[in-house]
C-alpha positions as CSV (number, residue, x, y, z in Angstrom):
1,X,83.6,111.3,29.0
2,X,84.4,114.1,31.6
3,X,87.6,115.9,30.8
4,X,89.3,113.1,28.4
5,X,90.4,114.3,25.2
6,X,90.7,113.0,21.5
7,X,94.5,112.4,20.3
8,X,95.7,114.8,17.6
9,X,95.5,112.0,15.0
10,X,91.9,111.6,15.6
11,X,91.2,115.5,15.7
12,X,92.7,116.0,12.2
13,X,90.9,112.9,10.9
14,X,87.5,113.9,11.9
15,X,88.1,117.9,10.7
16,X,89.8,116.8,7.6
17,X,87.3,113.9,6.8
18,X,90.5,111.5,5.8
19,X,89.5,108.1,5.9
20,X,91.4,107.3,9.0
21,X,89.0,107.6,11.5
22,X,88.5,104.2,12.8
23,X,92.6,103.6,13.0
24,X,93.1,107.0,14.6
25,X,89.7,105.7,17.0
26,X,92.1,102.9,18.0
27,X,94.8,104.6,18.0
28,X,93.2,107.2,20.7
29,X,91.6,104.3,22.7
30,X,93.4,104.4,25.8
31,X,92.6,108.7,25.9
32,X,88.8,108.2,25.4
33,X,88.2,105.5,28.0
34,X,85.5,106.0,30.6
35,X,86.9,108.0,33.5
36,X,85.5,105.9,36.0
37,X,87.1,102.7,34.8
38,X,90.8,104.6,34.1
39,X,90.9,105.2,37.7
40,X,90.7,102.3,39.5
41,X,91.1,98.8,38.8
42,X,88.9,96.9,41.0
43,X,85.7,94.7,40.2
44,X,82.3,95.7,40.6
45,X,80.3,98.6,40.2
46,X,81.9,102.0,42.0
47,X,78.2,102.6,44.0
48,X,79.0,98.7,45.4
49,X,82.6,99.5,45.9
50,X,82.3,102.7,47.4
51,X,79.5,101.6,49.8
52,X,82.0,98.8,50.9
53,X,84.2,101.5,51.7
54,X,82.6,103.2,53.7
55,X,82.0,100.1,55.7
56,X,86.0,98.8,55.6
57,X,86.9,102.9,56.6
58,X,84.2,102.8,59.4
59,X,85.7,99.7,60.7
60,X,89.5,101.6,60.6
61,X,88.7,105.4,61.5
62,X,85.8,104.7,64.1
63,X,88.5,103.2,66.0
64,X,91.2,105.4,65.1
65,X,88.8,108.3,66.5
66,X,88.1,106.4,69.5
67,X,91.7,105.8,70.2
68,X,91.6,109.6,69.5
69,X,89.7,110.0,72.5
70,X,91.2,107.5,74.4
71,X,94.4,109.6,74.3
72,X,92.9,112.6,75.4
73,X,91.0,111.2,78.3
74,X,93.9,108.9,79.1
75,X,95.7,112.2,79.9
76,X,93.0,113.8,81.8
77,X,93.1,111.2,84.4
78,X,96.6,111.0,84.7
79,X,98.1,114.8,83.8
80,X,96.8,117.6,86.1
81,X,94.5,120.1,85.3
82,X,97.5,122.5,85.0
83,X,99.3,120.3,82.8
84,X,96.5,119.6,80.7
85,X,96.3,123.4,80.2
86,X,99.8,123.4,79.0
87,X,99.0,120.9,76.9
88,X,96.3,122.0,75.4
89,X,97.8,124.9,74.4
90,X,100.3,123.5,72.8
91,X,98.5,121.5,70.7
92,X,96.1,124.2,69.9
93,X,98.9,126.1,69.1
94,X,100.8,123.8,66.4
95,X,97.2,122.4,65.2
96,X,95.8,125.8,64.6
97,X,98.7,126.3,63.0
98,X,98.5,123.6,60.7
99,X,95.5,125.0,58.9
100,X,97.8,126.9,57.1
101,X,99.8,124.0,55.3
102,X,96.9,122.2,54.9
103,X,96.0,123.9,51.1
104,X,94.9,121.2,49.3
105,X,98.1,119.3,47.9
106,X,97.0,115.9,48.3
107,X,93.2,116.5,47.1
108,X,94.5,117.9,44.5
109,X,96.5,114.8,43.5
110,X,93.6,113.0,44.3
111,X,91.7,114.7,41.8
112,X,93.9,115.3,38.9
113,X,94.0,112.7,36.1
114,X,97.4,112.8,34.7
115,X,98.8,110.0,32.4
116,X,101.8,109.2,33.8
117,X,100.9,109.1,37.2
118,X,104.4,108.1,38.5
119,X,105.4,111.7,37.7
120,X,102.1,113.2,39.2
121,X,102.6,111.8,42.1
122,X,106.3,112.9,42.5
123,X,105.6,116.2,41.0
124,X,103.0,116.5,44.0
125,X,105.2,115.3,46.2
126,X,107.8,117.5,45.6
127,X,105.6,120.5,46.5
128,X,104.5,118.8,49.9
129,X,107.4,118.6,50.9
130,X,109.1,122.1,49.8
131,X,106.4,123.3,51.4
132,X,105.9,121.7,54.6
133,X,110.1,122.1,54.9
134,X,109.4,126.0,54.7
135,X,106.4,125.8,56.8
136,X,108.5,124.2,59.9
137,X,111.3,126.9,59.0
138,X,108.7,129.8,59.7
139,X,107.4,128.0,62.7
140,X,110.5,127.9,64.8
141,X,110.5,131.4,64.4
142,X,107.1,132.2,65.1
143,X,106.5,129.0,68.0
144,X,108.8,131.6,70.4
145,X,106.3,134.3,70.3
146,X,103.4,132.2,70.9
147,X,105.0,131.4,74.1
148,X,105.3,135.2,74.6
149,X,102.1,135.9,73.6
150,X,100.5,133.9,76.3
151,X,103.0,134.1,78.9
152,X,103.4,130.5,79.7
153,X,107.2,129.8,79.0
154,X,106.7,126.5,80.1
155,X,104.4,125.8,76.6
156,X,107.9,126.7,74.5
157,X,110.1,123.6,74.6
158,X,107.4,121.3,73.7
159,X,106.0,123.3,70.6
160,X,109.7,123.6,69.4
161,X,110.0,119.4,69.6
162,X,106.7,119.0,67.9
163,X,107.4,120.9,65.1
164,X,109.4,117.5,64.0
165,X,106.0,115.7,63.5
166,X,104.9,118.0,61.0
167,X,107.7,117.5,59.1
168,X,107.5,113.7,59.4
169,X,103.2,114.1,58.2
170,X,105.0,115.1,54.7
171,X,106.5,111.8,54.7
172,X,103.3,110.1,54.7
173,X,102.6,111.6,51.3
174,X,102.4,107.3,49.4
175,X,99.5,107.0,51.7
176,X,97.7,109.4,48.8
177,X,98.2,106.5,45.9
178,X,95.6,104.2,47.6
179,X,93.5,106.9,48.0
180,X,93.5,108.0,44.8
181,X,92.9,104.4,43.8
182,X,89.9,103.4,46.5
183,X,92.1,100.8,48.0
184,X,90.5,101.2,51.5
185,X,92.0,98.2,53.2
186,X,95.7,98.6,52.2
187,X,95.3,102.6,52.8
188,X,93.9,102.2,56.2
189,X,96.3,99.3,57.4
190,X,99.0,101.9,56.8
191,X,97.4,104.9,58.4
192,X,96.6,102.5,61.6
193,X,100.8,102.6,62.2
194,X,100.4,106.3,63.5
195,X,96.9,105.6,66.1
196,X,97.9,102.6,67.5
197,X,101.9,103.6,68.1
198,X,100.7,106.9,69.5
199,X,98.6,105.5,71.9
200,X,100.8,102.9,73.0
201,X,103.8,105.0,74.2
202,X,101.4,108.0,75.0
203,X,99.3,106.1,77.4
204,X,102.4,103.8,78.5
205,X,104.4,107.5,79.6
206,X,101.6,109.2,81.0
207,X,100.8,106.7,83.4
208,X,104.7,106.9,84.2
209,X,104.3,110.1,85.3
210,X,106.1,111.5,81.9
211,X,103.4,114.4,82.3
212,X,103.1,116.9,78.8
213,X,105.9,115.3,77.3
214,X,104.6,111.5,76.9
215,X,102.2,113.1,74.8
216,X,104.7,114.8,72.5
217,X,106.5,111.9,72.8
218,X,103.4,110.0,71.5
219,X,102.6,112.1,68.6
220,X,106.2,111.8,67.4
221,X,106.3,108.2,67.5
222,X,103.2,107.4,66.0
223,X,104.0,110.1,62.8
224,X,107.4,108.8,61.9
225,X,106.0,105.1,62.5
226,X,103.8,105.6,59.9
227,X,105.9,107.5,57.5
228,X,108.5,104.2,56.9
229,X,105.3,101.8,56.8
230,X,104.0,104.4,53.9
231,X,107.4,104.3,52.0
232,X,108.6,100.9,52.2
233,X,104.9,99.9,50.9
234,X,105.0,103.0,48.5
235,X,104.5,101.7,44.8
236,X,106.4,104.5,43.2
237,X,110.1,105.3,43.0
238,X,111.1,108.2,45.4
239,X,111.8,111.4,43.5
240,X,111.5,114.8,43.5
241,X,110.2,116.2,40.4
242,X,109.5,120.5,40.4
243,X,107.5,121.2,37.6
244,X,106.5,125.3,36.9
245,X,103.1,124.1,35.5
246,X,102.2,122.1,37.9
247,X,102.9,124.8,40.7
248,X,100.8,127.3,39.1
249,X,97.8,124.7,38.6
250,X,97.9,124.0,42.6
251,X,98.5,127.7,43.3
252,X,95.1,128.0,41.9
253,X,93.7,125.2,43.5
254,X,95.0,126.0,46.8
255,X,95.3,129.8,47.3
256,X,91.4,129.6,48.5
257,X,91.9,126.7,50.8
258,X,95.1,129.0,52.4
259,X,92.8,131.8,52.8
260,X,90.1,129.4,54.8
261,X,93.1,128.1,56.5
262,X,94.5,131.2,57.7
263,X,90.6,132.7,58.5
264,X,90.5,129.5,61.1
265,X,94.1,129.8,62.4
266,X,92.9,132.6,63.6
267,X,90.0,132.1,64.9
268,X,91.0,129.2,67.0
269,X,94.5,130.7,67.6
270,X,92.2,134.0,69.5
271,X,90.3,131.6,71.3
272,X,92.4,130.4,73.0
273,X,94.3,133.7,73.1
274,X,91.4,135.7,75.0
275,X,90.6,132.4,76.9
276,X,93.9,132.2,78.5
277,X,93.6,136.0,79.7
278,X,89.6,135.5,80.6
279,X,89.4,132.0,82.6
280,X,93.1,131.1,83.2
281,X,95.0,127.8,82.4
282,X,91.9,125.7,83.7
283,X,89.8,127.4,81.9
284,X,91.7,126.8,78.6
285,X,91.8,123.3,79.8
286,X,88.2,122.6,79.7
287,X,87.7,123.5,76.5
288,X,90.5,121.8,75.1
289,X,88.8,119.0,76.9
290,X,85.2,119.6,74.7
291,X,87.7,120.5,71.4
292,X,88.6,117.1,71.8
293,X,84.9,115.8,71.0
294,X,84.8,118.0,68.0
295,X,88.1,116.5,66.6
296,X,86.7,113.0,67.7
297,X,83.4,114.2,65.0
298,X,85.9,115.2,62.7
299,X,88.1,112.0,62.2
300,X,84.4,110.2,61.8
301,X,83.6,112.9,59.1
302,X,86.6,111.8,57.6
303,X,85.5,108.1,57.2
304,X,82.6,109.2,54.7
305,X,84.4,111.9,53.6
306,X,87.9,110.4,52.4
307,X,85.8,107.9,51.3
308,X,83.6,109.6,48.5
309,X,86.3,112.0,47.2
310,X,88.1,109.8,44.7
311,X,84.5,108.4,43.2
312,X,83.4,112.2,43.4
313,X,86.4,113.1,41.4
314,X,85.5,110.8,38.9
315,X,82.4,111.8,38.1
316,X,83.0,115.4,38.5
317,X,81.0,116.7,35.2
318,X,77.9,115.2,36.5
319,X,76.0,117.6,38.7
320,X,72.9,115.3,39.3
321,X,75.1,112.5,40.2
322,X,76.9,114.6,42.7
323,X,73.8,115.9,44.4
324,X,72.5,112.1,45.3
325,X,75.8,111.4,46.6
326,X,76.1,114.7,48.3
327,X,72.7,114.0,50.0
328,X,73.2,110.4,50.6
329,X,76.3,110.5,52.0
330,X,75.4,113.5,55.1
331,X,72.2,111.1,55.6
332,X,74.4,108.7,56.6
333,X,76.8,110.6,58.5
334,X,73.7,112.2,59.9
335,X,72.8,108.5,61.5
336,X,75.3,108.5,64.0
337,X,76.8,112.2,64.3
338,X,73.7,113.9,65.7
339,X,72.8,111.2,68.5
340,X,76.6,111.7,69.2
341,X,75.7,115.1,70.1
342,X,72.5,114.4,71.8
343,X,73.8,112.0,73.5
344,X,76.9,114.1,75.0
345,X,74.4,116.5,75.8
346,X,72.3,114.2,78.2
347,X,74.9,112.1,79.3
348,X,78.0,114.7,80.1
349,X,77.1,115.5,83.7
350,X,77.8,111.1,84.1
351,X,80.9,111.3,82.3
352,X,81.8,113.7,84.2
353,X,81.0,112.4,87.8
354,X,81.8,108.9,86.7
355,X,84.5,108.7,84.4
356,X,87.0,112.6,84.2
357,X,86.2,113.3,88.1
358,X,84.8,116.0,90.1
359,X,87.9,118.3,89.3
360,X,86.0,118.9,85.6
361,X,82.9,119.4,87.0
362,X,82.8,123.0,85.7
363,X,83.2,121.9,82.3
364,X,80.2,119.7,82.6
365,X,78.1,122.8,81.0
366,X,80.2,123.1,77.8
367,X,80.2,119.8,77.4
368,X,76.8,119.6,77.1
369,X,76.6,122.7,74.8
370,X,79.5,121.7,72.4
371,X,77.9,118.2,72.1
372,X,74.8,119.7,70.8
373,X,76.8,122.1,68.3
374,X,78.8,119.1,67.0
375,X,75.4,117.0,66.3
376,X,74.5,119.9,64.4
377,X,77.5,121.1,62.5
378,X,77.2,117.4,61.0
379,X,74.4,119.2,58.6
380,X,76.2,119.7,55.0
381,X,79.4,118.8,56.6
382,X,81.4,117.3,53.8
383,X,80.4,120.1,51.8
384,X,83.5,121.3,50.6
385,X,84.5,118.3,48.7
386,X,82.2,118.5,45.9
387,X,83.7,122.3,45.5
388,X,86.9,120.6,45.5
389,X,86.3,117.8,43.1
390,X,85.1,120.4,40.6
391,X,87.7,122.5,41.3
392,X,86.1,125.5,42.4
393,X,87.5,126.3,45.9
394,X,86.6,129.6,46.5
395,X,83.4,128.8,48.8
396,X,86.3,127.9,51.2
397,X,87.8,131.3,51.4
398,X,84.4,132.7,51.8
399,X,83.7,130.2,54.5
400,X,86.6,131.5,56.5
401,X,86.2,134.9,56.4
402,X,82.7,134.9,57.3
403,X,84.4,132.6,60.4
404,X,86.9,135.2,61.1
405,X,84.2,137.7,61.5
406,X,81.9,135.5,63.8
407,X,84.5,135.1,65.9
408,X,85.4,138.6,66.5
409,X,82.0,139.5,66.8
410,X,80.9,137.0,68.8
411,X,83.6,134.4,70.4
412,X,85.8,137.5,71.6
413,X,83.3,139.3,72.9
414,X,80.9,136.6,74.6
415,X,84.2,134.8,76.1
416,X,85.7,138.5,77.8
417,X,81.9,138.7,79.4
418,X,81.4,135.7,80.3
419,X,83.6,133.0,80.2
420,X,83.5,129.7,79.7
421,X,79.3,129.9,79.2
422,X,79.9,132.9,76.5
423,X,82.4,130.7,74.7
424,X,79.6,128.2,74.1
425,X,77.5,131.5,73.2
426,X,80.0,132.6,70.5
427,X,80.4,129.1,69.3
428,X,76.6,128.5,68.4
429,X,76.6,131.8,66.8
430,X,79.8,131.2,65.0
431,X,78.4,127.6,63.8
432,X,75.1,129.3,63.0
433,X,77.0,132.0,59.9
434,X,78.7,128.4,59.0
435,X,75.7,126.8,57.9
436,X,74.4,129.5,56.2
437,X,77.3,129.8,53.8
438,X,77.0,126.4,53.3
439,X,73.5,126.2,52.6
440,X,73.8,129.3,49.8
441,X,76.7,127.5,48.3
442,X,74.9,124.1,48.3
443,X,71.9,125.8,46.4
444,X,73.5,127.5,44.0
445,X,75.8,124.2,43.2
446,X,72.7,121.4,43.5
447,X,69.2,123.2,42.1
448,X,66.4,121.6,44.0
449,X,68.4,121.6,47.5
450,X,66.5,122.2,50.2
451,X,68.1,122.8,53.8
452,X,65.7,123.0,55.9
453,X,63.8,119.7,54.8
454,X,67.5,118.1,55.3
455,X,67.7,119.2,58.6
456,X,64.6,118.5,59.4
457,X,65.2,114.8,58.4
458,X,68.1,114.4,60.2
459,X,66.2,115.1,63.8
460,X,64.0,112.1,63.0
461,X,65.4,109.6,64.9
462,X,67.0,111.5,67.5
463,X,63.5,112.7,68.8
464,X,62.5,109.2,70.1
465,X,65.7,108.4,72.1
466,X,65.4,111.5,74.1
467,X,61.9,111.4,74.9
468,X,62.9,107.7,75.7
469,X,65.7,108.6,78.6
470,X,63.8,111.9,79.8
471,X,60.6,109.8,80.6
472,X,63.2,106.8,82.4
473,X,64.9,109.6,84.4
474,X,61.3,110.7,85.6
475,X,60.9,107.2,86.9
476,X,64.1,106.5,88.1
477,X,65.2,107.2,91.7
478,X,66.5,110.6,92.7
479,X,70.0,109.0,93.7
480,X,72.4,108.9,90.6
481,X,74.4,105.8,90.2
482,X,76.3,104.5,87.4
483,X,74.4,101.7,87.1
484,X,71.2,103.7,86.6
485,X,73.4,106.0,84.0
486,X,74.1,102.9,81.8
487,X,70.9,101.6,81.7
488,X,69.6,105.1,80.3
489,X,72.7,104.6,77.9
490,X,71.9,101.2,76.8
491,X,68.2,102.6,76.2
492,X,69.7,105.7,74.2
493,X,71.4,103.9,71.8
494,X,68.8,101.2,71.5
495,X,65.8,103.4,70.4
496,X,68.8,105.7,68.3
497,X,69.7,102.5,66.5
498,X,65.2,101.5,66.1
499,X,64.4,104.8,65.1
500,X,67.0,105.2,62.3
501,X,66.6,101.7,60.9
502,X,62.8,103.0,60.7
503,X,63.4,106.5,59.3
504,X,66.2,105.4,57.3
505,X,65.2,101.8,55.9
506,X,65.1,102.5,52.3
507,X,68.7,104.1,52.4
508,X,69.9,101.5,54.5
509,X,68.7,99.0,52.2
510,X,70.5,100.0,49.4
511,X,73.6,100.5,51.2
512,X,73.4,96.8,52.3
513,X,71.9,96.3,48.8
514,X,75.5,97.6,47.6
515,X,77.5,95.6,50.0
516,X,76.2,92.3,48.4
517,X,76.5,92.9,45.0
518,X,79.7,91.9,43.3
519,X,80.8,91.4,39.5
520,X,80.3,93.5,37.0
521,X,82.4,97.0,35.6
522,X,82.5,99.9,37.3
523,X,79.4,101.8,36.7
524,X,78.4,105.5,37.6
525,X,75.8,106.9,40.5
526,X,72.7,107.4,39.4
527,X,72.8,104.6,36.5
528,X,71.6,102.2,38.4
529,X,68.3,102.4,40.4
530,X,68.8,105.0,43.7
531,X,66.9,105.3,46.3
532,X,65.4,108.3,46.1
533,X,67.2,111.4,48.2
């Protein structure tokens, strides 16, 4: 029964041995109830329903992420190089930022299991938006220096106007409720609003010539868009409700998740810091240009990820349960996020020449590099949830210290020497101390993990795809055309797609197994009959 608790009627009863039991049993029905089936409200078992949602959220964020990347390759064709510099540190600048209001509120909503949860809700509201309003405050003051910092005065205006969006991303707050509740479609309807108006009037302004701000324009559409859709849908009355208790239970929840946050503000913040001063505006623009693919791996991330938490959170107490969904769940973001990098790294030099132009041909190198490192950082990725659904966040501080310290051992450094090639350098490095803290916190949480047999596993079908395309390019003729570079593409993604339905089958299976099944109530991981991990 988790964390549910007998009423008082029912405590006294069974100490005192009154013969009230079973009326104080009925009495207490409501508090005793199965976890799984308090939380949501839907039919079918939660392994069926959750495996449909990762289905409905693939069919939402995989094309939220490519409209992502859209964006950001819509404004490298049509914003120069220098612009794109500006641009990219401005976003870089407000996004790094970000890490630092992003401690946890909502997961903690998420995973809290409140009666009245009306007043949860507002009470978690209330502390989202007290502190994102204090977060903006501090940011006008500290946006100026920025600007100062890197010399580009031209980067100062924009920040200043963007710092409006993340006030308006508090607003979004009722898109938490169908979360918390697994309602995939209705959640991700909403949540389309701020993709789909972004790119519209980004893409629309930046082909009008509105340079860096049609994307600031574009952000600020899409964010308030979405923030009326999310309230006028919102099931709950709008109030703010500041509770003492509450604030000291997501203090302690969140303090770790501030201290990761701050480790990675600055990490990313330096960066681009020492970037700007070591390869110039250009420079900085390229790899804003490769950040973008590891934002594009993070929004995918997010569809298994956002996906699990709620069902993880409700079987929390169960550590066996956790480990088959922990190692089910990378397997299958494993399927698609390491031929992402593979293929980035054999097919950059054609998106380059074929598609961004011969302008970001010296980025063509770190773009093969960071594709490989974003393949690989998709080992353990999603790690930190189960931490978070137990409520044991400090791995996450840990995390970001050791990140803090790769970076200035290695980023700095290898970026000051030399350049854009030691950026990659530091980066592998920096990713390498990453998934070492993950795997020590994996084993210690999930007895019997083993990381090195999980990566090993996720190479699998990758390994047939390349040999496939490196034996075609030995055959093909020594002119490059982009006919010959979508052929190897189509070939890519056809052995990617063989190989893991080989590899793979008996996961795949039950996932599909899942996706038929309906009736039934909600029942818990592992009481079924899983496929083995």
């Amino acid at each position: 029964m988790g964390n549910a608790r007998l009423n008082p009627e029912l405590e006294h009863a069974l100490a005192t041995g009154e013969e009230v039991v079973e009326d104080a049993l009925a009495a207490g029905e409501e508090e005793i109830e199965d976890p799984v089936a308090s939380r949501f409200d839907f039919e079918g078992g939660l392994r069926e329903h959750t495996a449909r949602g990762v289905i409905i959220n693939s069919a939402f964020q995989v094309g939220f992420a490519g409209l992502g990347l859209l964006q950001r390759f819509a404004a490298a064709a049509f914003l120069t190089t220098t612009e794109f510099g500006v641009w990219g540190l401005v976003l870089t600048t407000l996004l790094t930022l970000t890490f630092l209001k992003q401690i946890g509120i909502s997961d903690k909503y998420i995973q809290q299991d409140e009666p009245d949860q009306e007043l949860a809700f507002q009470k978690a509201f209330t502390l989202e938006f007290l502190y994102t309003l204090g977060f903006c405050g501090a940011l006008v003051l500290v946006v100026p220096l920025y600007s100062l910092a890197y010399d580009r005065p031209e980067m100062r205006l924009p920040s200043m106007v963007l710092i409006l969006a993340l006030l308006g991303s508090a607003l979004n707050a009722p898109l938490w409720i169908p979360g918390r509740k697994m309602q995939f479609v209705r959640q991700r309807s909403l949540e389309a609003v701020n993709p789909i108006v972004t790119t519209i009037v980004m893409v629309g302004l930046a082909a009008a010539g509105a340079g860096v701000w049609a994307l600031v324009a574009g952000m600020l559409a899409g964010v308030y868009a979405a923030a009326i859709a999310a309230w006028i849908t919102c099931p709950y009355k709008l109030a703010f409700r500041f509770d003492r208790g509450t604030l000291r239970e997501y203090v302690g929840f969140s303090w770790p998740l501030l201290v990761g946050g701050g480790s990675g503000l600055l990490v990313v913040q330096g960066t681009m810091f020492v970037s700007n001063y070591a390869v110039g505006l250009a420079g900085v623009g390229a790899i804003a240009l490769a950040g973008s693919l590891i934002v594009f791996a993070q929004r995918v991330d997010g569809i298994i990820s956002r996906t699990i938490y709620p069902a993880v959170c409700a079987v929390k107490d169960r550590t066996d349960v956790l480990f088959e969904t922990f190692v089910k769940s990378n397997r299958l973001a494993l399927m698609w996020g390491l031929p992402f990098g593979v293929g980035l790294a054999l097919f950059a030099p054609d998106l380059v020449e074929f598609v961004l132009g011969e302008r970001w041909e010296p980025a063509t190198l770190l773009l093969q590099g960071l594709g490989l490192l974003v393949g690989l950082r998709q080992l353990g990725f999603n790690w930190t949830l189960f931490f978070q659904a137990t409520g044991n966040t400090r791995p996450m501080a840990v995390s970001g210290i050791v990140a803090l310290l790769a970076f200035a051992l290695g980023i700095a450094p290898a970026i000051l020497l030399f350049g854009l090639d030691g950026y990659l350098v530091g980066m592998a490095v920096a990713l390498l101390a990453d998934l070492a803290v993950r795997a020590y916190f994996l084993m210690r949480l999930f007895e019997g993990f083993n990381p090195i047999r999980h990566m090993l596993r996720a190479f699998a079908p990758s390994a047939p795809a390349v040999t496939a395309v490196l034996v075609a390019r030995m055959a093909a003729p020594d002119e490059r055309t982009l006919v010959v570079a979508l052929a190897e593409f189509v070939l890519y993604v056809v052995v990617t797609l063989a190989a893991t339905a080989f590899f793979e089958r008996r996961l795949l299976r039950e996932v599909l197994g899942y996706l038929r099944r309906s009736g039934g109530m909600p029942r818990l991981p592992g009481e079924s009959e899983p496929a083995p991990v």
